[in-house]
N, C-alpha and C positions, 0 to 999 in steps of 0.2 A: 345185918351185915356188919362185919368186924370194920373199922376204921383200917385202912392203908398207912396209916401212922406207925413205924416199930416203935418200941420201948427200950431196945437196946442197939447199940452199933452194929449191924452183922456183918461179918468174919468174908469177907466178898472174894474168891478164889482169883490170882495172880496169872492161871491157864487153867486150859482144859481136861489136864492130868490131873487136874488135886481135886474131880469131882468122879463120882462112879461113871464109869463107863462113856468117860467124858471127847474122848476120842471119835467116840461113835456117835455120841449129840452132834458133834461139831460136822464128820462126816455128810451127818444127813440134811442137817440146814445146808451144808454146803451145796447138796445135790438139790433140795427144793430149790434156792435161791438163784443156781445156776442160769436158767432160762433168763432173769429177773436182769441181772448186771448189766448185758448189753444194750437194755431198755432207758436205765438209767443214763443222763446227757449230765454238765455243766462243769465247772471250774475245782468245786471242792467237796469232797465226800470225807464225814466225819463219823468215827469209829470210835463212841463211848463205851468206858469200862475195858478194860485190859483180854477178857475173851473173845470181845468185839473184832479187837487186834488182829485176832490168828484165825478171823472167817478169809474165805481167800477168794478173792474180787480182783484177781487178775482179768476176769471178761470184762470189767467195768472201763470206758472210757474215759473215765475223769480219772486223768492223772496224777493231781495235787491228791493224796489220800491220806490224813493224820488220823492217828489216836490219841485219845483224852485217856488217863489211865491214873488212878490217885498214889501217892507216894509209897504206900506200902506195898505196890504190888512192881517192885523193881527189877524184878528178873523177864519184864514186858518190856523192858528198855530197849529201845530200836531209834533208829537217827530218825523214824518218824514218828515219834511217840511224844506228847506232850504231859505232864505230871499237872493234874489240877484238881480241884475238886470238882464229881463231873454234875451236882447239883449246885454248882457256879461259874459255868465257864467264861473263861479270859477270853471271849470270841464275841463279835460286833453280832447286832441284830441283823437277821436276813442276809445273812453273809454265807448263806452251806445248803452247798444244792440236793445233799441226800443224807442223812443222819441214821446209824446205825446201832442198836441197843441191844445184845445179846445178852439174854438173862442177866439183866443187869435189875431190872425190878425189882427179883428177890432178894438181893445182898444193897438193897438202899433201905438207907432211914426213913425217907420220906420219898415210895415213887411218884405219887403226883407233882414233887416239884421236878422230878427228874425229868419227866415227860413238858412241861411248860417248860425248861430251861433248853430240851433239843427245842420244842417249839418256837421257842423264839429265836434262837438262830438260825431257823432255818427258813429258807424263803418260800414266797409264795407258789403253787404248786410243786413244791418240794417232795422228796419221796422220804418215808419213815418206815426202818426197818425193826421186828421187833420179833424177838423169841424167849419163850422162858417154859417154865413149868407148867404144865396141866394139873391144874391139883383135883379134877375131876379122871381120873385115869388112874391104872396100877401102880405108876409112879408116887401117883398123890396119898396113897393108901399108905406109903411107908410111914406118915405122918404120926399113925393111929398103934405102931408099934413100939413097945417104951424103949426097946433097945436100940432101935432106930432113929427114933426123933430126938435125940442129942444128938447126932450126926450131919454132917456137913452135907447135902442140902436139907437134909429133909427138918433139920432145925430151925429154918427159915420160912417165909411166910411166903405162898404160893398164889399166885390171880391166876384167876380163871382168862380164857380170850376173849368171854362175854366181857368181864367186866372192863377187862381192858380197851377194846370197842367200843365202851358205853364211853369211856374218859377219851377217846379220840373223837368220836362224834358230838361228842360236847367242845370239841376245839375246832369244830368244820372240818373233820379228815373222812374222805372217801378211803372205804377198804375194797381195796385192791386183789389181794387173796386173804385167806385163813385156812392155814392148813395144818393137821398133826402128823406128826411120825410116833414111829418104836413105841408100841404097843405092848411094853413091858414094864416092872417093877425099876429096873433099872441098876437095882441092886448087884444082880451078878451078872454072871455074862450071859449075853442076848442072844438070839435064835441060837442056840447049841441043841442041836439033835432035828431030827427029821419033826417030832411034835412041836418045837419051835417056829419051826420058817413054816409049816403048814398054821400056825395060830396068827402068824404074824397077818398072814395071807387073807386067813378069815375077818381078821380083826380089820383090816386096811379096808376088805369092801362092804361090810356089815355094822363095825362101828365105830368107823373113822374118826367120830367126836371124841371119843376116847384115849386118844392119842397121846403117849407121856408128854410130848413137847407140842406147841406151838408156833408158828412163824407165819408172822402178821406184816402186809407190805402194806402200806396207808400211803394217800396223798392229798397234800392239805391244800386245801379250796380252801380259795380268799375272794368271797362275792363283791364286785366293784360296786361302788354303795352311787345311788341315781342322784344327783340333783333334786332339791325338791325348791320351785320357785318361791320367793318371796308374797303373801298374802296380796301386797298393795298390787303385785303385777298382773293377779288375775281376775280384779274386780275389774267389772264393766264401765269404761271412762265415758262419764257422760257427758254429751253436747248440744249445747241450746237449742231449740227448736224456733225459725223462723216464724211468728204468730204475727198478722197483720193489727194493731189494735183497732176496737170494737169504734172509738169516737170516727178516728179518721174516716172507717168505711161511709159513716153516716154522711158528713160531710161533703164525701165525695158524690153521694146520691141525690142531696139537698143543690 
């Protein structure tokens, strides 16, 4: 397995127009995630990376909602938009009751830190929102075509939601759903024509794993850890035994 380390900066998109068919990504997380918003409770919900920005969680009740967005993605600039880098945020530990990551893995240097830095801002059973490419899917295949794989996503490095999975449950995160959409290359435009919306159809109920995108809810369990007594407290205290001595009794018979 390849290292989640890149070797170069990657080119991280500022919205959801400057990726193919990116309208329609953003669309369908929207309508997964829908149900999900009103479920989520607390004070602050935090929206990493600049496409995170424009998912729309108007269901959601927490009303403080920021995003984290890095400096060159400027035209994200909104009066709730915070400019940092988002594998170091300027936010206290256990301070952010739900944390949001929209294909933000594939345009970081390093996702593992990206994942430990929402992790630690975010508090204990917290919820973690997470979508990105399927690189096991039609999408992921664009990879393998030369004229494609200089292009903006598909020049970038893809996780599977296995593996993603695997680096949340090594943090204690319960998964909540896993699910994929748009069961296309992604390339051009999607179900156009009657053999479209009938493949989409087949594909949803026969090979749902397949799925160009997917969208992962997790929620991080934090086991309260027990007391364990100190050794001297559980040895047995022992106490003298009243023994008549052996002369006196004699004494007493004499």
């Amino acid at each position: 397995m390849k290292p989640a380390l890149a070797f170069k900066q990657p080119n991280s998109p500022s919205n959801w127009e400057k990726l193919p068919n990116g309208g329609l990504i953003r669309e369908e997380i929207n309508g997964l995630l829908a149900p999900w918003w009103p479920k989520f409770f607390g004070y602050h919900l935090l929206k990493i990376g600049a496409l995170s920005g424009y998912l729309d969680s108007q269901l959601c009740p927490i009303k403080h909602q920021v995003t984290v967005s890095e400096k060159h993605q400027a035209n994200a600039l909104s009066s709730s938009t915070l400019f940092a880098e988002i594998d170091d945020l300027p936010i206290f530990e256990h301070s952010v009751d739900v944390c949001v990551l929209s294909h933000v893995l594939e345009f970081s240097l390093d996702p593992h830190h990206v994942i430990r830095e929402a992790n630690r801002v975010l508090i204990p059973n917290g919820y973690l929102v997470l979508t990105g490419y399927n690189p096991l899917s039609l999408a992921g295949l664009n990879s393998f075509i030369p004229y494609r794989r200089q292009q903006r996503p598909w020049n970038e490095r893809f996780f599977s939601a296995m593996r993603v999975k695997d680096w949340l449950h090594l943090m204690g995160y319960e998964i909540l759903m896993d699910e994929r959409c748009l069961h296309s290359t992604l390339a051009h435009e999607v179900n156009q024509g009657v053999i479209g919306r009938h493949w989409e159809t087949f594909a949803q109920r026969y090979l749902p794993n397949l799925g160009s995108v997917y969208v992962i809810v997790a929620k991080k369990r934090v086991l309260p850890l027990t007391p364990i007594k100190p050794k001297w407290k559980l040895r047995a205290q022992l106490a003298p035994a009243n023994v008549t001595p052996m002369n006196s009794s004699r004494k007493h018979n004499q």
